[in-house]
SEGU-371079 format. One record per residue (C-alpha): residue in three letters; z, y, x. Coordinates in steps of 0.5 Angstrom, whole numbers, padded with zeros to 4 digits, always signed. Example, Ala and Ser with C-alpha at 12.3 -4.5 7.8 and 13.67 -1.06 7.14 Angstrom:
// SEGU-371079
Ala+0016-0009+0025Ser+0014-0002+0027
END
This chain:
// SEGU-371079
Unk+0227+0200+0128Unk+0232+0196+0133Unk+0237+0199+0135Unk+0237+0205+0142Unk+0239+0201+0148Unk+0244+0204+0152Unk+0241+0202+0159Unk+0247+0205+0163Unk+0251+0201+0159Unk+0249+0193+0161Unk+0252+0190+0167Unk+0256+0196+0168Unk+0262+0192+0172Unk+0257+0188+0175Unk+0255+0188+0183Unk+0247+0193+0184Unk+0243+0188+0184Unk+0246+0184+0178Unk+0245+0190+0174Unk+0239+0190+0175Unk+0236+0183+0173Unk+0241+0184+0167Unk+0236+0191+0165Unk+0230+0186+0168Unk+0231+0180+0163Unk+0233+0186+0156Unk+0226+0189+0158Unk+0222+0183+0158Unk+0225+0181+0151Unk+0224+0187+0148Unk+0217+0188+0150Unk+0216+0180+0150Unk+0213+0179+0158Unk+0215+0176+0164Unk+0216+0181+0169Unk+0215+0176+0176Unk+0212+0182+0180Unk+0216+0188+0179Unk+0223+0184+0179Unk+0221+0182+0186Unk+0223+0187+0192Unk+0226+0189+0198Unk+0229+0196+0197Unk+0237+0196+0197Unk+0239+0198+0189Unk+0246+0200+0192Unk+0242+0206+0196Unk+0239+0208+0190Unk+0242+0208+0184Unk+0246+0215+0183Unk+0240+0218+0188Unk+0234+0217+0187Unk+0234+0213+0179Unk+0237+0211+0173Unk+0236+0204+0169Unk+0232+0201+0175Unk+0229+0194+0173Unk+0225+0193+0179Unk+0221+0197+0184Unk+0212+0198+0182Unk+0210+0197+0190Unk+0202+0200+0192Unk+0198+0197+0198Unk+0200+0201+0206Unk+0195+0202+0210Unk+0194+0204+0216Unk+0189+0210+0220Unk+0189+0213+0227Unk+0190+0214+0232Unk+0190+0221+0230Unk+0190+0226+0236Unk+0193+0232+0235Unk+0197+0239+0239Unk+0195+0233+0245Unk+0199+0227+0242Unk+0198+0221+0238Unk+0199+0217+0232Unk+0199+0213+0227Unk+0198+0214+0219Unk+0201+0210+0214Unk+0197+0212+0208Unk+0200+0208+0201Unk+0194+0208+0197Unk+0191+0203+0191Unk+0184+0207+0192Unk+0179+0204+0196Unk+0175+0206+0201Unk+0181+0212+0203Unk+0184+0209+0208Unk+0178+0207+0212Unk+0175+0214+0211Unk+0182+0217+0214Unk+0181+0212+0220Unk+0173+0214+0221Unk+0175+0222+0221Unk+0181+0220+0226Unk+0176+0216+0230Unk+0171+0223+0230Unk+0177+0228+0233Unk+0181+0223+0237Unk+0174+0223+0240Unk+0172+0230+0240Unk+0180+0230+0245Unk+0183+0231+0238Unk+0185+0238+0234Unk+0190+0243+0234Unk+0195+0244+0228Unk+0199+0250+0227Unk+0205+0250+0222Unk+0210+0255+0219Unk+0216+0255+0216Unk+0216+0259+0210Unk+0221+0256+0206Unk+0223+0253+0200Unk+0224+0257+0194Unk+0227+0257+0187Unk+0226+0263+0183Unk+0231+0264+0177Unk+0230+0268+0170Unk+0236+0274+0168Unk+0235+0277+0162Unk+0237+0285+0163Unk+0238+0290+0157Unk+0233+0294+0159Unk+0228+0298+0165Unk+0235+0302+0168Unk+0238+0295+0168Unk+0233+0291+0171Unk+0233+0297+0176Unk+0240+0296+0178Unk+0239+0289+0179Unk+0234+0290+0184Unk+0238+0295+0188Unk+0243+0290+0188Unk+0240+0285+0190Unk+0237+0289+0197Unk+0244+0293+0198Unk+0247+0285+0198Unk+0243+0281+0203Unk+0249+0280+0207Unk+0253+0278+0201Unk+0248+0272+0198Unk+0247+0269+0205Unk+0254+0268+0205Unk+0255+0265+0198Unk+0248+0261+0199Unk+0251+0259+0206Unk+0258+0257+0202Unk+0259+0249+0203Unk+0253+0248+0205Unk+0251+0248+0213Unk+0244+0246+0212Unk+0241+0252+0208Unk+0241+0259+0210Unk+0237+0265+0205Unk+0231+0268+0208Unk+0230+0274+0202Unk+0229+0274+0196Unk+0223+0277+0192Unk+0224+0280+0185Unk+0219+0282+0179Unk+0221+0285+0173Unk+0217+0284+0166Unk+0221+0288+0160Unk+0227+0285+0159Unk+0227+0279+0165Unk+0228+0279+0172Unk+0224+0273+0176Unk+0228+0273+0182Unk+0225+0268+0189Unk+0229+0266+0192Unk+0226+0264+0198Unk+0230+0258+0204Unk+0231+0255+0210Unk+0234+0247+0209Unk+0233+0244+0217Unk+0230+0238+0216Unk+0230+0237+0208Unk+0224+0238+0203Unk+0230+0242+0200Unk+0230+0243+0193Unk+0237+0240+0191Unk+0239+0244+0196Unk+0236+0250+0194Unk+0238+0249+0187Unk+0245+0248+0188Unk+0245+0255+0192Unk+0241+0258+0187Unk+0246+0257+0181Unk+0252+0260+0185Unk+0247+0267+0187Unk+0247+0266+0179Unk+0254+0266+0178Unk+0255+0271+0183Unk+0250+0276+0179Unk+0253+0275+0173Unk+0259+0276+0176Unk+0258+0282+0180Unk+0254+0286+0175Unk+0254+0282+0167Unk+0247+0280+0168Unk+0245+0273+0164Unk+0241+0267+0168Unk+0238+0264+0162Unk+0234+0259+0166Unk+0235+0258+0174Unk+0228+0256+0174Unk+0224+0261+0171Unk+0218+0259+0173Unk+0217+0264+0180Unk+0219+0258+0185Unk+0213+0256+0183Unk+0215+0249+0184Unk+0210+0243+0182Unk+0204+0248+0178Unk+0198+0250+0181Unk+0200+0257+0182Unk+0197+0264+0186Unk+0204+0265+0188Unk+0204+0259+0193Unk+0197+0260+0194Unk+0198+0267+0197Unk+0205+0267+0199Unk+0206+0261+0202Unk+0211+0255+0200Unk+0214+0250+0204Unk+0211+0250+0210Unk+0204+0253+0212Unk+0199+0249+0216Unk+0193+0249+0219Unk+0189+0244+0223Unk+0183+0245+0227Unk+0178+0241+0231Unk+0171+0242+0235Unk+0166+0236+0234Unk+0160+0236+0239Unk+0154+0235+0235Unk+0152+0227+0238Unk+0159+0225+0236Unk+0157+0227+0229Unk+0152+0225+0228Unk+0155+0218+0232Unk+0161+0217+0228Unk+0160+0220+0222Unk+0153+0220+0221Unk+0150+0226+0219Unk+0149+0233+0222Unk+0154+0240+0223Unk+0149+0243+0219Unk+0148+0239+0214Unk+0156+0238+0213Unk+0156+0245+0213Unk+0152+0246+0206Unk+0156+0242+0203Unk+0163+0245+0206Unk+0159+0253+0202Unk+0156+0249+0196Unk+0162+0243+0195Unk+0169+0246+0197Unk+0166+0253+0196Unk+0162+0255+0191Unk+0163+0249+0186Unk+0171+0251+0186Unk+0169+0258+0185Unk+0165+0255+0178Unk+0170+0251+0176Unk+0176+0255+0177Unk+0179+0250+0182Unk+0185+0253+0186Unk+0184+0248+0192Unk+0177+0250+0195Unk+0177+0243+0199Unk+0175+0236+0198Unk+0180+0231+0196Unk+0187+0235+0200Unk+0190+0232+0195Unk+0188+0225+0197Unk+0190+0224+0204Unk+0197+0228+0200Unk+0199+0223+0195Unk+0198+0217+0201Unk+0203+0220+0205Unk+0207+0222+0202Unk+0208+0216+0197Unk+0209+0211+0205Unk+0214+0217+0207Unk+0218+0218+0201Unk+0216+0225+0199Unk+0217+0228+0192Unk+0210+0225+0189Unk+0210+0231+0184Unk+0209+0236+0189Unk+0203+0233+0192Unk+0200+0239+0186Unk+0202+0244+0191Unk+0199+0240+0197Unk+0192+0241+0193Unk+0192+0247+0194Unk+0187+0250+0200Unk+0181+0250+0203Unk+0175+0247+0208Unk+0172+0252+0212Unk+0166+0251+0218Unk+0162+0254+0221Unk+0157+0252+0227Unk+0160+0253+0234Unk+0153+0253+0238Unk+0150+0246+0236Unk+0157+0244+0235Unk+0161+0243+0229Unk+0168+0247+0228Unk+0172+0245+0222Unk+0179+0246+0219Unk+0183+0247+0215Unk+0189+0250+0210Unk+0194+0249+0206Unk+0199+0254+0204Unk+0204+0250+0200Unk+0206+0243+0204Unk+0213+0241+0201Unk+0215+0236+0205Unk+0222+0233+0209Unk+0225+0227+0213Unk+0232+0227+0211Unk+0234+0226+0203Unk+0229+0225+0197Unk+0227+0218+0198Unk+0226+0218+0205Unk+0233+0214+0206Unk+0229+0208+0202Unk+0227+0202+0206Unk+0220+0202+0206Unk+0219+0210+0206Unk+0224+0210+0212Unk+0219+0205+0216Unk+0213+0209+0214Unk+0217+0215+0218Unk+0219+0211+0224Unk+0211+0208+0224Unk+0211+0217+0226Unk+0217+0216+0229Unk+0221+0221+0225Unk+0225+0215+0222Unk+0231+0219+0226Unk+0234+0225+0223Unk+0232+0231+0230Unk+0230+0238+0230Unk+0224+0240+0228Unk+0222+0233+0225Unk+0221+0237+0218Unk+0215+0241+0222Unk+0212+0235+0225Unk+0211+0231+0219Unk+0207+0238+0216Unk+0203+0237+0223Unk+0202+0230+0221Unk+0200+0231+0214Unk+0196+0237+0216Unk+0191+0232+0222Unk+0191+0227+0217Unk+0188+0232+0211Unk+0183+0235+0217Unk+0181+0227+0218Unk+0181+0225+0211Unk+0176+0232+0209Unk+0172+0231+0215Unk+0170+0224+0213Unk+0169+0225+0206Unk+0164+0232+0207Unk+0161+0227+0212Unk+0160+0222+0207Unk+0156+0227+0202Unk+0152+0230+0206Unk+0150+0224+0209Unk+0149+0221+0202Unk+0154+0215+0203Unk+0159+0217+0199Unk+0158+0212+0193Unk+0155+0207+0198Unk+0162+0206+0201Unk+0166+0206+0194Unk+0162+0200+0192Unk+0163+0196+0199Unk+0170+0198+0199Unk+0172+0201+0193Unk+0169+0194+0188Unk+0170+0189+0194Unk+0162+0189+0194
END
């Protein structure tokens, strides 16, 4: 056994960018390849480095692709969609192309905030009592603290359970315009002091696991994460059968015996199609935390007809998303936001880019249910998905 590589370590007095060929060229002797793709990119190591990675040799790049116009809340845009799976892109664009002709959707986003939920360990009941009491008689005092050093954020409430000798507490927050969760985390550990502080109870893991963050979770399906969005849009029965060639009623079986009651038999937390598809696309292109695209599949298609026309929607309760920190400050992801025009750090861009996500999931899941009902689904993926 060779001896452990202290990456960190090599071309430490060197410049970014030299670091990184220096890593580059000690990996490809270690695993005995050339690495030509991975070594060429065009991201600023300078803006990465003690931000968004450690040890980086290169960048893995993945197509960008482009959708729309979508037209929603009676505005137009185009959606960069980072993919390497064919057939998506063009979907998207098809069920853009079925709501821009339609007169576009609606989208309704709430704020609800990014949580981070730590664990206390309390000698007992009595204990987790006083605690919880404390916590109701001291709102004031921990939106002050959270506040602390930090203008961006601001305690919205908390929300603790208690389970023998632990108390999960959900600390719910506003972060402006970022996705938050540094933020949030950082608060979150001086509300922990302050506890201990204040009444001698323990934080024995500041994520306990009631964020919820990164899991499938009821909790966020219910209560809401992030941001809450809903997106809607009315088709005329010509334009369905026109554009994305089957019928309402056709589609509609595949929305009660797909999205509902195949998740229902299986146990899935998302009753939908693909959310997570359209999620993961966005997100990479606009430099979200890829992570939470787990959250983003949660939710669910509904329709229903509306006289000979078809009404589709849909809902996701857990959408982490932002347009400052993260990876969003990155070349190609800062351009995937200005292709938005969100490029700019401005009041409620956070809540537009939950609008975009939430029009592109609403055109994406059009496009596929129409695919199934229409029987074209594998057609597609062997012309786009095989180059055939």
């Amino acid at each position: 056994m060779g001896k452990r590589v202290k990456w960190r370590e090599i071309g430490k007095r060197e410049s970014a960018v030299e670091r990184v060929r220096l890593r580059q060229e000690k990996l490809e002797k270690l695993v005995r390849k050339k690495l030509m793709n991975i070594g060429c990119f065009s991201l600023d190591p300078k803006k990465i480095e003690g931000k968004n990675l450690e040890n980086m040799v290169g960048c893995t790049q993945v197509p960008l692709g482009i959708a729309g116009p979508l037209r929603i809340n009676k505005r137009d845009c185009y959606l960069p969609l980072a993919t390497t799976e064919g057939a998506l892109v063009a979907s998207v664009n098809r069920g853009c192309k079925a709501i821009y002709e339609s007169g576009g959707g609606s989208v309704m986003v709430e704020n609800i905030g990014a949580t981070r939920g730590p664990v206390f360990k309390v000698k007992g009941l009595r204990e987790a009592r006083r605690l919880v009491k404390w916590l109701e008689k001291n709102e004031s005092r921990l939106k002050r603290e959270a506040k602390r050093g930090e203008k961006h954020i601001e305690l919205l409430r908390t929300a603790p359970k208690v389970v023998g000798r632990n108390v999960y507490v959900r600390f719910c927050f506003e972060t402006d315009e970022a996705m938050g969760m540094n933020m949030v985390t950082i608060a979150s550990e001086k509300l922990a002091r302050l506890i201990k502080k204040s009444l001698g109870v323990e934080c024995v893991s500041l994520s306990g696991n009631y964020c919820v963050d990164k899991k499938p979770s009821w909790l966020n399906f219910i209560e809401g994460r992030g941001k809450q969005v809903w997106a809607e849009v009315v088709i005329k029965e010509k334009r369905v059968r026109e554009v994305l060639g089957t019928t309402p009623a056709r589609m509609l079986e595949v929305v009660r015996d797909k999205q509902w009651l195949g998740s229902i038999m299986s146990g899935s937390m998302g009753f939908n199609g693909h959310f997570a598809n359209v999620v993961a696309a966005m997100f990479l292109a606009t430099g979200q935390d890829m992570a939470q695209v787990v959250e983003g599949s949660l939710g669910v298609t509904t329709g229903e007809l509306e006289g000979k026309d078809l009404y589709f929607s849909v809902y996701l309760p857990s959408l982490m998303v932002g347009i400052v920190g993260g990876g969003t400050d990155l070349g190609t992801q800062k351009e995937g936001l200005g292709i938005l025009g969100l490029d700019e750090i401005k009041k409620g861009g956070a809540l537009r880019l939950a609008e975009v996500v939430g029009g592109a999931v609403l055109a994406g899941e059009l496009s596929l249910t129409a695919a199934l009902a229409s029987g074209d689904l594998a057609k597609a993926h062997k012309r786009l998905g095989r180059g055939k």
